[in-house]
C-alpha positions in Angstrom: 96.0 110.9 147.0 96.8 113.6 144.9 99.6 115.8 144.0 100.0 119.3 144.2 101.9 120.9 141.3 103.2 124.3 142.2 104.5 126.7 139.2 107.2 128.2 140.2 107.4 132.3 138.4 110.0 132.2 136.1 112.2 135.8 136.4 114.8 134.8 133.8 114.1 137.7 131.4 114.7 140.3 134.0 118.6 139.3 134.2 118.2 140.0 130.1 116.1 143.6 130.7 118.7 144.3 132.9 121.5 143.3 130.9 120.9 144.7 128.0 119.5 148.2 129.8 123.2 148.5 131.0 124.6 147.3 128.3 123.1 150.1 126.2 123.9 152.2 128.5 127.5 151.0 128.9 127.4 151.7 125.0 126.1 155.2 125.2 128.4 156.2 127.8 131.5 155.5 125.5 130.9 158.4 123.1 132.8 156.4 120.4 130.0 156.4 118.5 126.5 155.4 118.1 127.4 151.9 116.4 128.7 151.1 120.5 125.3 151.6 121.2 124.1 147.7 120.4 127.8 146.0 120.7 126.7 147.4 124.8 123.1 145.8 124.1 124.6 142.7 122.5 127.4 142.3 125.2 125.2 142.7 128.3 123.1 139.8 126.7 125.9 137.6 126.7 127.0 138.8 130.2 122.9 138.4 131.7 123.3 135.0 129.6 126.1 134.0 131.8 125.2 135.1 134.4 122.0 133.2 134.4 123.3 129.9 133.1 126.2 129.8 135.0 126.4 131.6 138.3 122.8 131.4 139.4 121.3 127.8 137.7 124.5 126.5 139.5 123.1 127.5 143.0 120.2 124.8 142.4 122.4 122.1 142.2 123.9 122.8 145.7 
């Protein structure tokens, strides 16, 4: 009898496109200054980061 292993697709990186896109963004929209530009990139990392570790890999567990 065999076993069937199924990969499942792994979307992580798309919370990271996503939060760094807006956090760029974010930064762009401040008009501070262009060194806002990556602190927004570097911040919507963290923020896709926590997103992912915390609010959705907790949903598995459930």
């Amino acid at each position: 009898m065999k076993h069937q292993h199924t990969e499942e697709k792994n979307y992580d990186y798309l919370y990271y496109v996503i939060g760094l896109f807006f956090g760029l963004l974010t930064g762009a929209v401040l008009e501070k200054g262009f060194i806002y530009i990556p602190i927004g990139g570097v911040v919507g990392l963290l923020t896709a980061a926590f997103f992912l570790k915390v609010l959705v890999k907790g949903r598995e567990d459930k």
